[in-house]
TORDRENKE-829233 format. One record per residue: x, y, z of N, C-alpha, C in turn. Coordinates in steps of 0.2 Angstrom, whole numbers. Example, Ala and Ser with C-alpha at 12.3 -4.5 7.8 and 13.67 -1.06 7.14 Angstrom:
2
      nu      nv      nw     cau     cav     caw      cu      cv      cw
      66     -28      39      62     -22      39      66     -16      39
      64     -11      35      68      -5      36      64       0      39
END
This chain:
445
      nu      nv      nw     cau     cav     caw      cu      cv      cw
      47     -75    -126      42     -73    -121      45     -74    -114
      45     -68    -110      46     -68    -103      44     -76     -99
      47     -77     -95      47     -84     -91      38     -84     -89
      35     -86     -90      28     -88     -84      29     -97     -83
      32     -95     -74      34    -100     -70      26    -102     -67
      24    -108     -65      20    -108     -58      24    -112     -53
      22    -110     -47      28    -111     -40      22    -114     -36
      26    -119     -32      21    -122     -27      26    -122     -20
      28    -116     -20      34    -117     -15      28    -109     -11
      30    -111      -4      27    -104       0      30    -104       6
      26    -100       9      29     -97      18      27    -100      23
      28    -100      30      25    -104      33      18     -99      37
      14    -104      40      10     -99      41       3     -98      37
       0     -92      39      -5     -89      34     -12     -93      33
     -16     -88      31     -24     -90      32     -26     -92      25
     -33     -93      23     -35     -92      19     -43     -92      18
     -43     -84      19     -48     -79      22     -54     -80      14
     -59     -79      16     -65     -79      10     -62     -72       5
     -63     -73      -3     -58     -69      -5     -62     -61      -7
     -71     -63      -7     -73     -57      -9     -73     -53     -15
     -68     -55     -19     -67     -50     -23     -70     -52     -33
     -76     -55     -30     -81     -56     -39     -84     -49     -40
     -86     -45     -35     -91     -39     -35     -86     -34     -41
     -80     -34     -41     -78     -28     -44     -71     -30     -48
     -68     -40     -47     -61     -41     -52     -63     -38     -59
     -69     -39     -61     -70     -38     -70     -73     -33     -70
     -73     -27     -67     -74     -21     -68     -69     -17     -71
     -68     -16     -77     -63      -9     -78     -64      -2     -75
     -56       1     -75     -55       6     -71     -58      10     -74
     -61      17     -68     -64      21     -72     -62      28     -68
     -62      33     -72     -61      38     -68     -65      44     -63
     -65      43     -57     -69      47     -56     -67      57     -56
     -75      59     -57     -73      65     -59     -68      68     -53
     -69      76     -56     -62      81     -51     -67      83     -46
     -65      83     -39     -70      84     -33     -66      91     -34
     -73      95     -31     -72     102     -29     -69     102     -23
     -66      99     -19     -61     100     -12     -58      95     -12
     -49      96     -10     -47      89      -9     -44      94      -2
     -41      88       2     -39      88      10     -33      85       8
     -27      88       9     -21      81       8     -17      83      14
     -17      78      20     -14      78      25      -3      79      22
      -2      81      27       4      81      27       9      75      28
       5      72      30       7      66      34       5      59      31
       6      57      25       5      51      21       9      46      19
      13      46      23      18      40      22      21      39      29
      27      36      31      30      34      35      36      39      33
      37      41      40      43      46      40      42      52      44
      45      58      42      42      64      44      37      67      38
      32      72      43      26      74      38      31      79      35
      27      80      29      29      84      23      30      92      25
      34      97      23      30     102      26      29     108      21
      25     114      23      20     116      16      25     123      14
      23     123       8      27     126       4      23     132       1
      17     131       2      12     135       0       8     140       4
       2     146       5       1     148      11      -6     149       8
     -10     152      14     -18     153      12     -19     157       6
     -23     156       1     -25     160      -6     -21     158     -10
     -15     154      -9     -11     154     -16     -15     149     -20
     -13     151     -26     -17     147     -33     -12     142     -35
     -15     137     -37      -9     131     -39     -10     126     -44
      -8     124     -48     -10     119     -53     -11     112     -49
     -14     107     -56     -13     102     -52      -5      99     -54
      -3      94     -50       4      92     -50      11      96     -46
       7     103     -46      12     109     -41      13     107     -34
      21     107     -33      23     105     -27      19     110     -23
      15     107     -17      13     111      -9      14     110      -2
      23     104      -4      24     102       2      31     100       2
      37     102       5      43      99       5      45      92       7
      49      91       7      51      82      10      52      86      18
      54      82      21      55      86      28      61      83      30
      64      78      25      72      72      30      72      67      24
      77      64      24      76      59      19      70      53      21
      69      52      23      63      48      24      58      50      26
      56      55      21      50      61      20      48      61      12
      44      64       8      42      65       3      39      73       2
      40      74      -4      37      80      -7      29      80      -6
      24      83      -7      17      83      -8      14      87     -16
      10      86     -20       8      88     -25       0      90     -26
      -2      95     -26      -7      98     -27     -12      93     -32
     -19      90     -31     -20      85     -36     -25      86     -39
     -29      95     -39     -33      97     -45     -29     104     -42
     -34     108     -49     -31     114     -51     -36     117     -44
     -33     125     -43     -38     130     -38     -35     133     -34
     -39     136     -28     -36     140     -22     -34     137     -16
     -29     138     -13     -26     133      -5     -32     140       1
     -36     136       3     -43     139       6     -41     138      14
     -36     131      14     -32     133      21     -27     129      25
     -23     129      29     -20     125      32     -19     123      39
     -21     117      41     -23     118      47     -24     109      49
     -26     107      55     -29      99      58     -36     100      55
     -36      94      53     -41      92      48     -43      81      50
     -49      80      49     -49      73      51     -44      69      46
     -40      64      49     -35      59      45     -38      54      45
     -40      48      39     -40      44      41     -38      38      47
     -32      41      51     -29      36      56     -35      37      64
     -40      41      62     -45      45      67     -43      49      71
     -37      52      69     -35      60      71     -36      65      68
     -33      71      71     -35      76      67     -27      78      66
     -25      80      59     -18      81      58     -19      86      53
     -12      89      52      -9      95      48     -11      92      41
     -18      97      36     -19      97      30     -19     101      26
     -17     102      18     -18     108      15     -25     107      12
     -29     112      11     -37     110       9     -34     115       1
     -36     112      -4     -37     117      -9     -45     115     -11
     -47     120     -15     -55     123     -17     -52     121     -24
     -58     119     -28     -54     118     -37     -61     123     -39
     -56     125     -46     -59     129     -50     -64     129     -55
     -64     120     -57     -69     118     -61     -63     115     -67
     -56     119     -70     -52     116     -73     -48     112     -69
     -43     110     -75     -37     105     -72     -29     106     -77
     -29     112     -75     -24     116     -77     -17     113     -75
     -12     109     -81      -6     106     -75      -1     109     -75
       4     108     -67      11     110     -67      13     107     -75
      20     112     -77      23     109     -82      27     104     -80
      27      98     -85      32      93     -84      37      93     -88
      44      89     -83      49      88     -87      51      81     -88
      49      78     -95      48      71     -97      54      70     -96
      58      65     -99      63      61     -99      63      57    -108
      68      59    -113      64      56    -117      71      49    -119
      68      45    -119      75      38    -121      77      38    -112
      75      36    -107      78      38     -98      81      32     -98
      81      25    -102      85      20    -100      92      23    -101
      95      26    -107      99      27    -109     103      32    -103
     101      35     -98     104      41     -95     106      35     -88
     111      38     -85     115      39     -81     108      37     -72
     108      33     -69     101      31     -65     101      39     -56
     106      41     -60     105      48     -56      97      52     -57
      98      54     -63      93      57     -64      86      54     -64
      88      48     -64      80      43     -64      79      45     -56
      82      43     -52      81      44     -45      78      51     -43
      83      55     -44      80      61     -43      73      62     -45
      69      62     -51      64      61     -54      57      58     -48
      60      51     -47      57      49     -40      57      52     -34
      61      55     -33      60      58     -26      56      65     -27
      58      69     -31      53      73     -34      44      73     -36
      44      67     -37      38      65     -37      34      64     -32
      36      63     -26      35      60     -21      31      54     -18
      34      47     -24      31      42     -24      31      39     -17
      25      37     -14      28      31      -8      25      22     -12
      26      19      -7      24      12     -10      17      13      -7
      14      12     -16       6      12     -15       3       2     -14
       5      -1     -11       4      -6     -10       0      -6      -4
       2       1       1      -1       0       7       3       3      12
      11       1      14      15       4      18      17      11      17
      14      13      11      17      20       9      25      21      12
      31      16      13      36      19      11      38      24       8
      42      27      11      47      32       3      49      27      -2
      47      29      -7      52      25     -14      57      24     -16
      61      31     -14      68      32     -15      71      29     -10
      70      29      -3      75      26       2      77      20       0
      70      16      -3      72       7      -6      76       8     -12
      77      14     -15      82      17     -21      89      16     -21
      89      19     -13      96      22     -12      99      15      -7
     100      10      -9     103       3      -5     110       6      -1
     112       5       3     120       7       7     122       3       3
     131       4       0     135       5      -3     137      -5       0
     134      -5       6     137     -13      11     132     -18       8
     127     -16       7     120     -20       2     122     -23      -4
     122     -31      -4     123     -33     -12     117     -34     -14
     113     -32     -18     107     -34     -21     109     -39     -29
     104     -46     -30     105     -47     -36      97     -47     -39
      92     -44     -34      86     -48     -36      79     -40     -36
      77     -38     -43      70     -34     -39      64     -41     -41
      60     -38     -32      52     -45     -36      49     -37     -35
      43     -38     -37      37     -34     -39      30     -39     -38
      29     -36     -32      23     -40     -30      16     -37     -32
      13     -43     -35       8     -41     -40       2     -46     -35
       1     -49     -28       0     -55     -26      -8     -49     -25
      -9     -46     -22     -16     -42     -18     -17     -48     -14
     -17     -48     -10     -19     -54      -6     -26     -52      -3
     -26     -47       0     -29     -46       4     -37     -46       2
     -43     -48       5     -51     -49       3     -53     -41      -1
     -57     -43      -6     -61     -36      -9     -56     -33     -14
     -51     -31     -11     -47     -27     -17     -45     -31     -22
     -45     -26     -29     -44     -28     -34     -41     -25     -39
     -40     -18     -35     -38     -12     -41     -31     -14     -45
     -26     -17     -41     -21     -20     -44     -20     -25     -48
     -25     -29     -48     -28     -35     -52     -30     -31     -59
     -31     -27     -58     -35     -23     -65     -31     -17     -67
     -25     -16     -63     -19     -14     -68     -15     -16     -70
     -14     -23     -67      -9     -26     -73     -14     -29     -77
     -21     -31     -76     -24     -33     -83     -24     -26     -89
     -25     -19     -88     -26     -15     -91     -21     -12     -92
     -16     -12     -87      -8      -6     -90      -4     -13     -87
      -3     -17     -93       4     -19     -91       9     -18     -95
       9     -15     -98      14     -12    -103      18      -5     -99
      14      -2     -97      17       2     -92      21       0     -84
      16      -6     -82      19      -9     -75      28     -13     -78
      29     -12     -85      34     -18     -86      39     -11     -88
      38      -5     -90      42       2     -90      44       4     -85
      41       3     -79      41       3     -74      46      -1     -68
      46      -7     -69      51     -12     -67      59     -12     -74
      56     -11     -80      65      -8     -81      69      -2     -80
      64       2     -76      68       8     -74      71       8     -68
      65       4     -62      69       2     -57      73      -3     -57
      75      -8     -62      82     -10     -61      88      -7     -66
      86      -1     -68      90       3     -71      93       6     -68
      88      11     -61      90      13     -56      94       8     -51
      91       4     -48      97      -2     -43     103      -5     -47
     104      -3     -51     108      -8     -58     108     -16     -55
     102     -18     -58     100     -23     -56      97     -28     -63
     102     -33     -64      98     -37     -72      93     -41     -68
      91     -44     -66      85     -47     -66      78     -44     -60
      71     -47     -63      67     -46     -61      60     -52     -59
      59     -53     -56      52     -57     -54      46     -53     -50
      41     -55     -55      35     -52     -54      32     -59     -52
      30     -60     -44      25     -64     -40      17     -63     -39
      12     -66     -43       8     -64     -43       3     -71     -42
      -1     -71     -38      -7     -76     -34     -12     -81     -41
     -11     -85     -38     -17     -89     -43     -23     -88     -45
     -24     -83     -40     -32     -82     -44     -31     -75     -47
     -26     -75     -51     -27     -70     -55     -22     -70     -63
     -27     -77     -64     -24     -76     -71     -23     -73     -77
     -27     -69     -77     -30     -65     -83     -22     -60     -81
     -19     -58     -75     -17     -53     -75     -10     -56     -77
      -9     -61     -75      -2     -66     -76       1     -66     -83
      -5     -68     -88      -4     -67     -95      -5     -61     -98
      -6     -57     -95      -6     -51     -96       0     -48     -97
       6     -49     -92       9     -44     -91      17     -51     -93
      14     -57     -95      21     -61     -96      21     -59    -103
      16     -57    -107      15     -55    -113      17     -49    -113
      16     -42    -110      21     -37    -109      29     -34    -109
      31     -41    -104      37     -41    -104      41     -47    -109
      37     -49    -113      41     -55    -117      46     -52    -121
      47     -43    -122      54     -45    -126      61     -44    -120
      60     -43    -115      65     -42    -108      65     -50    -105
      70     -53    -107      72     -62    -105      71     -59     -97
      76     -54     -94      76     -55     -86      73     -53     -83
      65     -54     -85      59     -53     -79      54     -58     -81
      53     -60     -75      49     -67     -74      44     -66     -74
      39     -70     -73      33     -68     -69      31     -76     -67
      32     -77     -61      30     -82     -56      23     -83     -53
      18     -89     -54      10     -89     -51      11     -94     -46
      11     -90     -39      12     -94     -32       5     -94     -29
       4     -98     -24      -1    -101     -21      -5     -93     -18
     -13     -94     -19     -16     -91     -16     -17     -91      -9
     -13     -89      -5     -12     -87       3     -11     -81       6
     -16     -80      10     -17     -71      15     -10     -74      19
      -2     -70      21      -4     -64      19       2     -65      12
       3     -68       7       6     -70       4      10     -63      -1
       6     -57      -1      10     -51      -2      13     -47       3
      15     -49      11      20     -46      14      27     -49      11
      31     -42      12      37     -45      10      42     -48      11
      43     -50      16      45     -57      20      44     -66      15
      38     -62      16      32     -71      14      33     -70       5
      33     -65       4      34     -66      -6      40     -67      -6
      44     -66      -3      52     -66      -5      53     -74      -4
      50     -75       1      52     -85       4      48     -87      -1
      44     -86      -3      39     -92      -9      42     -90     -15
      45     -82     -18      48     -84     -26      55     -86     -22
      59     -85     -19      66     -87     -18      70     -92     -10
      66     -92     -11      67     -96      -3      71     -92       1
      72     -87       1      78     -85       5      73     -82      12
      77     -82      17      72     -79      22      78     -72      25
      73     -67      26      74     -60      28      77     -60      37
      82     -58      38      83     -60      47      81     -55      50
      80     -57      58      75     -52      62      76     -46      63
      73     -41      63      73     -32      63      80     -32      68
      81     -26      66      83     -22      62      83     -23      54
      84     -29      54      87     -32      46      82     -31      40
      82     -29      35      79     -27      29      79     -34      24
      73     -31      18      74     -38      15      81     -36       9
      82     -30      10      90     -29       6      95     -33       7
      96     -35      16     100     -41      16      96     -47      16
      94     -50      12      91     -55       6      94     -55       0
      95     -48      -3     100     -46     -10      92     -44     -14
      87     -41     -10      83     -43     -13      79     -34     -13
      75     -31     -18      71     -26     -16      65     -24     -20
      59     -26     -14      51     -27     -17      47     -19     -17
      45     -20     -24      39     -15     -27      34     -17     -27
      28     -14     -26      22     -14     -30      19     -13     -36
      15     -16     -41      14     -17     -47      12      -7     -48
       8      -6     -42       6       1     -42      12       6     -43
      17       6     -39      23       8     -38      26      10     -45
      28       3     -45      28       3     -53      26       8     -60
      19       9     -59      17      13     -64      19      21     -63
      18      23     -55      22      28     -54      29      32     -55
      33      26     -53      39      27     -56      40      28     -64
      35      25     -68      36      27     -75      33      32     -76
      27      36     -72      25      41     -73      28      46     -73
      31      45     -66      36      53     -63      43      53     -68
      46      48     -72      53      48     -74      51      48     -84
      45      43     -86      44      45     -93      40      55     -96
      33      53     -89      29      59     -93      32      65     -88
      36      64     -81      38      69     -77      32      70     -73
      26      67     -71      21      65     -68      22      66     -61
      20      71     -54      18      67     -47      13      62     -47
      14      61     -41      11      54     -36       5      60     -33
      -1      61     -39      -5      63     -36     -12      60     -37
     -11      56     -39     -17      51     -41     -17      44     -41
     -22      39     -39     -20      33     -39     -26      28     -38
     -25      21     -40     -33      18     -43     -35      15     -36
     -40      13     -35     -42      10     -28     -47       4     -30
     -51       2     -26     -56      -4     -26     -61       1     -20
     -67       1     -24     -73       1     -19     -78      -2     -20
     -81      -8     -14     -82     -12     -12     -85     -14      -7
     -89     -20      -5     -93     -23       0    -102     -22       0
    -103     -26       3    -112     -26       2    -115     -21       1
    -112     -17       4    -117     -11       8    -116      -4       2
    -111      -4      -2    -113       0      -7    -116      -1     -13
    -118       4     -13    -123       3     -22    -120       0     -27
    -114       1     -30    -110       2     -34    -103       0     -35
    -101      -7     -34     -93      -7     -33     -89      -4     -38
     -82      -2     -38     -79       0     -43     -72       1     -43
     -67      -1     -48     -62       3     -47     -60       8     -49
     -57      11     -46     -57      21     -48     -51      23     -46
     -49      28     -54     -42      33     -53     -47      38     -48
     -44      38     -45     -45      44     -41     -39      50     -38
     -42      58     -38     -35      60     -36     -34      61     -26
     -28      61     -25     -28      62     -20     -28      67     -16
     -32      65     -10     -37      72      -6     -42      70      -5
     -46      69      -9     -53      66     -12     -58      65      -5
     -61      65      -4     -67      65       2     -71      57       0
     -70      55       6     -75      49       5     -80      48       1
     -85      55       7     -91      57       7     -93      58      -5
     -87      60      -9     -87      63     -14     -86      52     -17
     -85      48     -16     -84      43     -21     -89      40     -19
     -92      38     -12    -101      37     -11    -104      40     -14
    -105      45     -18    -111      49     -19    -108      44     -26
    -102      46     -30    -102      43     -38    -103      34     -36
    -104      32     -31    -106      24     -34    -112      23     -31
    -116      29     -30    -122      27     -29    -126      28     -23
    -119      27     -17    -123      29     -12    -122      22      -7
    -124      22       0    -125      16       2    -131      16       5
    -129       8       8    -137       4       9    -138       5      15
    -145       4      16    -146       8      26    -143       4      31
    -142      -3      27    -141      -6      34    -133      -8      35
    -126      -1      33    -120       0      31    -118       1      39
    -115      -2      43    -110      -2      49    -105       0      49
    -100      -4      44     -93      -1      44     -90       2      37
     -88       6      40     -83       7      32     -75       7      36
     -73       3      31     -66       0      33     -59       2      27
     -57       6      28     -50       9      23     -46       8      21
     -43       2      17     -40      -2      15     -45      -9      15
     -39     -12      16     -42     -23      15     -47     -23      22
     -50     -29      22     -55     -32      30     -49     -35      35
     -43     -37      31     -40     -37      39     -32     -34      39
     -29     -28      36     -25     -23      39     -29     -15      40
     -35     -15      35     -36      -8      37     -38      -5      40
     -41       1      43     -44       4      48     -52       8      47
     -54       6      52     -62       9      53     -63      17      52
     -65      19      46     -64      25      46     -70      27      53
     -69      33      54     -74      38      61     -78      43      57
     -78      45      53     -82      48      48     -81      48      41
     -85      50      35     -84      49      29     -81      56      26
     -80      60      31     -78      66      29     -68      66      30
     -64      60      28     -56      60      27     -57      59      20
     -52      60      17     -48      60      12     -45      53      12
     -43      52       5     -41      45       4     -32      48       3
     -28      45       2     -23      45       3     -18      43      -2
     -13      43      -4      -7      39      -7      -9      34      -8
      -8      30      -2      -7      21      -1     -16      20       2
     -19      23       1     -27      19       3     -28      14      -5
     -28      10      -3     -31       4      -7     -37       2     -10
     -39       2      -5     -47       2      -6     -53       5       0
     -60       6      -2     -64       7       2     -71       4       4
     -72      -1      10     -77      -4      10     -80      -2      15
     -87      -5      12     -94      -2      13     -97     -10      16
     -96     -10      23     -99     -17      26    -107     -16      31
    -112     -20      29    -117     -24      32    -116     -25      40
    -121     -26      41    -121     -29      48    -119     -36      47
    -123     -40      40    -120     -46      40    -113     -46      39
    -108     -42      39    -103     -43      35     -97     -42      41
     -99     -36      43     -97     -33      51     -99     -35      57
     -98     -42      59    -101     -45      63     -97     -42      70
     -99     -42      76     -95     -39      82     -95     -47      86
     -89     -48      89     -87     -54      93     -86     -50      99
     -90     -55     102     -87     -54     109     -81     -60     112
     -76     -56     117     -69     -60     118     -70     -64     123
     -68     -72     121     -69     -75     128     -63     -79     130
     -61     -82     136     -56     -84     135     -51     -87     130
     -45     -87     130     -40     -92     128     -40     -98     128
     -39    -104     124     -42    -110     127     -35    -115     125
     -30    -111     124     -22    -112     120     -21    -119     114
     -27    -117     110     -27    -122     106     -21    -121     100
     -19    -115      99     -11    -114      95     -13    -113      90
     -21    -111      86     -21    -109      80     -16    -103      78
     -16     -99      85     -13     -92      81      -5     -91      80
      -3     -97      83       3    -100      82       5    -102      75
       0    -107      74       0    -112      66      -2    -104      63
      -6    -100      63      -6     -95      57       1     -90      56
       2     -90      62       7     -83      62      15     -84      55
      12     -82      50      16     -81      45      26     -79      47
      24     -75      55      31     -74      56      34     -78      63
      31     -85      63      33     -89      68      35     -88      76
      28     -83      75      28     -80      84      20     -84      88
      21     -83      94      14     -86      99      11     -79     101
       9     -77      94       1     -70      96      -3     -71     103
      -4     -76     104      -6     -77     112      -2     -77     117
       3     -77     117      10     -75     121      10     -68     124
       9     -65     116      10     -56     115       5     -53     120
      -2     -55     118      -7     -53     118      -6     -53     127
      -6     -60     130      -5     -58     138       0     -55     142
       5     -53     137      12     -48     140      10     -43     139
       4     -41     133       3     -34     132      -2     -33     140
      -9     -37     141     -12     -35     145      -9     -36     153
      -2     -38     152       0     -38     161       5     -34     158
       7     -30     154      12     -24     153      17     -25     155
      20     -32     154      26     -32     153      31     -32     148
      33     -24     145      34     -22     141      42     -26     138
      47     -27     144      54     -30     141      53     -37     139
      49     -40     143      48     -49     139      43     -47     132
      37     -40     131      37     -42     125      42     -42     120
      46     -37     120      52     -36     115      55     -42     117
      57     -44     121      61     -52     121      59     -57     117
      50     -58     116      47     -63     112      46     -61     105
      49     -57     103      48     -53      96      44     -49      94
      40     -46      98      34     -42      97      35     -38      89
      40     -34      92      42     -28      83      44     -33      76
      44     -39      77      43     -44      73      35     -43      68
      31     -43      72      25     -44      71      23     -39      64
      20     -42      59      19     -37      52       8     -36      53
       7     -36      58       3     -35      60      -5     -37      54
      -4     -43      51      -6     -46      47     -16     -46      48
     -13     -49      55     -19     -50      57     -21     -59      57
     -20     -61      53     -20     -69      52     -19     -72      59
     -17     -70      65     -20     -72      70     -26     -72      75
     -29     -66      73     -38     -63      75     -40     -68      72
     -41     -68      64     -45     -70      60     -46     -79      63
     -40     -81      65     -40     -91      67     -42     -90      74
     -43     -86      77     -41     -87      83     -52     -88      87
     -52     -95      88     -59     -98      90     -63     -94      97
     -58     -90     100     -61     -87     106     -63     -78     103
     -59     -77      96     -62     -70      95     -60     -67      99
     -52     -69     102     -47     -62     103     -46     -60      99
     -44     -51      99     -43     -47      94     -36     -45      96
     -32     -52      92     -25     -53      96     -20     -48      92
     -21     -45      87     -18     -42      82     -16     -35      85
     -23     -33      88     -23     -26      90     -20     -24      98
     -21     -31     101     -16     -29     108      -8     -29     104
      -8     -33     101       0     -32      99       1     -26      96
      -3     -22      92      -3     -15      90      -2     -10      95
      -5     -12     101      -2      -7     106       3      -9     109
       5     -15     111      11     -16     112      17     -15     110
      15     -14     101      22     -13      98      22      -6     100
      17      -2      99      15       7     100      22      10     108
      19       4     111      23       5     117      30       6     118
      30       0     115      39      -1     114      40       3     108
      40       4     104      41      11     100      42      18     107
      36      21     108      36      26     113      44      25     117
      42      20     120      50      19     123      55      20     122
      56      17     113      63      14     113      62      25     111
      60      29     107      60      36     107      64      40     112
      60      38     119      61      41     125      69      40     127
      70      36     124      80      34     127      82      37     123
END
């Protein structure tokens, strides 16, 4: 049987936020039905937006490419029900903009592009595996929405000896992960031997949080007949799936400051979700047009995990859990402390959307900011051994060269600073515009 290690080794740093997530860990995944309209931005990953390959009235299956990569660090787009493309055009994004989306109309069936399986793919040559991937237009559904192939394609100077496969969820309320490896670990483990088939990579560790046993046995029993994939159970700590902080807690190794990659670590992390992807797009020839989430928090009817396809309309997954409750403040799009406030229920979910919370007024408290009192909690939290409260007042006197001097672009914008911090600064998000800044910048040169 595959190794199940527990480790009591971790990062430095880091909170341990209320976990929230009883409403919906023991709920199996269910599917919700085909929404008559999806919205699929152009723009769902990190890179260049996608661009369309399709035009108004064309008909399309689901799985049919309707969007080219745009640059290597770009991705294809996949139509994720069958119907008519009714238009293209700026549409609300989740990020609270309005950005370039294709809208298709569904028909009522779900007619699919044909696929081209792979049959016996360990055996082939990890060329064609990769292309597979990048054809699918996988990003990392963990949240970052990377491109998958970039992390594929290591430069030829990169020694890698290690893939992890972070299975931790850290973050509060979600659970959809938790309930794919309890449910599909037989495919999460097909998934991790193809991408070290692809990195020609013999071993593998899967890092997975303590409070999620059920999932640990799950999947050390999946991969018991592969000796070189572990599954390691490390301490339950926010933010313990950034991948910095999972790489120092399974292997002590620490990742050096940006530019630097955790490739120069020897190292290269997936998510459990990613995972099923990859086996999807290279065993059944599958896109990346669909994916599980966590819906969640007091305010709705009905918690649930849900395949859902992507495009999907908010407003269409509230009505199938029931609805909410009158006295719902915030809906938050991903986890309570990386994701963002959506501005209407009328966006689309996304590739890498995680989950969807429906928060109270009890749950969505507003603070108000009062001063600094330099107690140094946000210090002791800061997982990436910076002073949050350093940033925070560089950002507000715009001193934009000492922030990059204090490591600003450093910061994985966790958030574990807000959360400690006794004055209720929202020290997270000055640094979000300060990084913004210094990006803008560094562009402009």
């Amino acid at each position: 049987m595959a190794h199940l290690v527990r480790s009591s080794k971790t990062f430095y740093g880091g909170v341990h936020p209320a976990e929230y997530k009883g409403a919906s860990e023991h709920l199996p995944i269910e599917i919700l039905p085909l929404p008559h309209k999806v919205v699929l931005p152009l723009s769902q990953h990190l890179g260049a937006p996608s661009a369309p390959c399709v035009k108004v009235s064309d008909t399309v299956k689901t799985g049919q490419k309707i969007a080219d990569a745009a640059g290597f660090i770009s991705v294809p787009l996949h139509a994720s029900i069958t119907g008519t493309v009714t238009a293209i055009g700026a549409f609300p994004h989740p990020n609270g903009r309005r950005m370039e989306a294709i809208v298709i109309e569904g028909n009522g069936t779900d007619e699919k592009e044909p696929a081209m399986s792979m049959h016996d793919p360990l055996s082939l040559d990890n060329s064609p595996l990769k292309q597979a991937v990048i054809a699918a237009g996988i990003v990392g559904l963990g949240g970052a929405a990377f491109p998958t192939h970039v992390k594929l394609s290591p430069p030829k100077e990169k020694t890698l000896d290690l893939l992890i496969i972070n299975g931790c969820e850290c973050e509060p309320y979600l659970t959809c992960d938790n309930r794919i490896m309890i449910e599909q670990a037989d495919r999460i483990v097909e998934g991790i031997r193809l991408l070290k088939k692809i990195l020609c990579l013999k071993k593998a560790v899967v890092g997975i949080e303590n409070n999620k046993p059920e999932a640990a046995q799950s999947l050390a029993k999946a991969s018991a007949a592969d000796p070189e994939i572990s599954v390691i159970v490390i301490k339950t700590k926010y933010p313990q799936g950034g991948e910095k902080q999972l790489i120092k807690s399974l292997t002590g190794r620490e990742v050096p400051p940006p530019p630097a990659l955790p490739m120069d670590a020897g190292v290269v992390v997936h998510n459990v979700a990613t995972c099923i992807a990859v086996r999807d797009a290279v065993v059944d020839g599958t896109p990346c047009y669909q994916r599980v989430l966590t819906v969640s928090g007091d305010a709705i009817a009905t918690p649930k995990n849900l395949l859902v396809r992507n495009g999907t309309l908010l407003s269409d997954i509230i009505a199938f859990c029931g609805g909410t409750a009158p006295n719902l403040k915030k809906v938050v799009i991903g986890g309570p402390m990386m994701g963002i406030a959506a501005v209407t229920i009328d966006v689309p979910v996304l590739k890498a959307t995680s989950g969807l919370l429906f928060l109270s007024e009890k749950c969505a408290i507003s603070y108000a900011e009062s001063s600094c009192i330099r107690c140094g909690s946000c210090v002791r939290a800061c997982p990436m051994g910076l002073a949050p409260s350093t940033l925070c007042g560089l950002v507000k006197k715009r001193r934009w060269d000492s922030l990059k001097e204090e490591g600003a672009l450093e910061c994985i914008e966790c958030g574990s600073c807000a959360y400690s911090c006794p004055a209720r600064i929202p020290l997270v998000q000055y640094i979000k515009i300060g990084k913004a800044e210094l990006n803008a910048r560094a562009r402009k040169k």
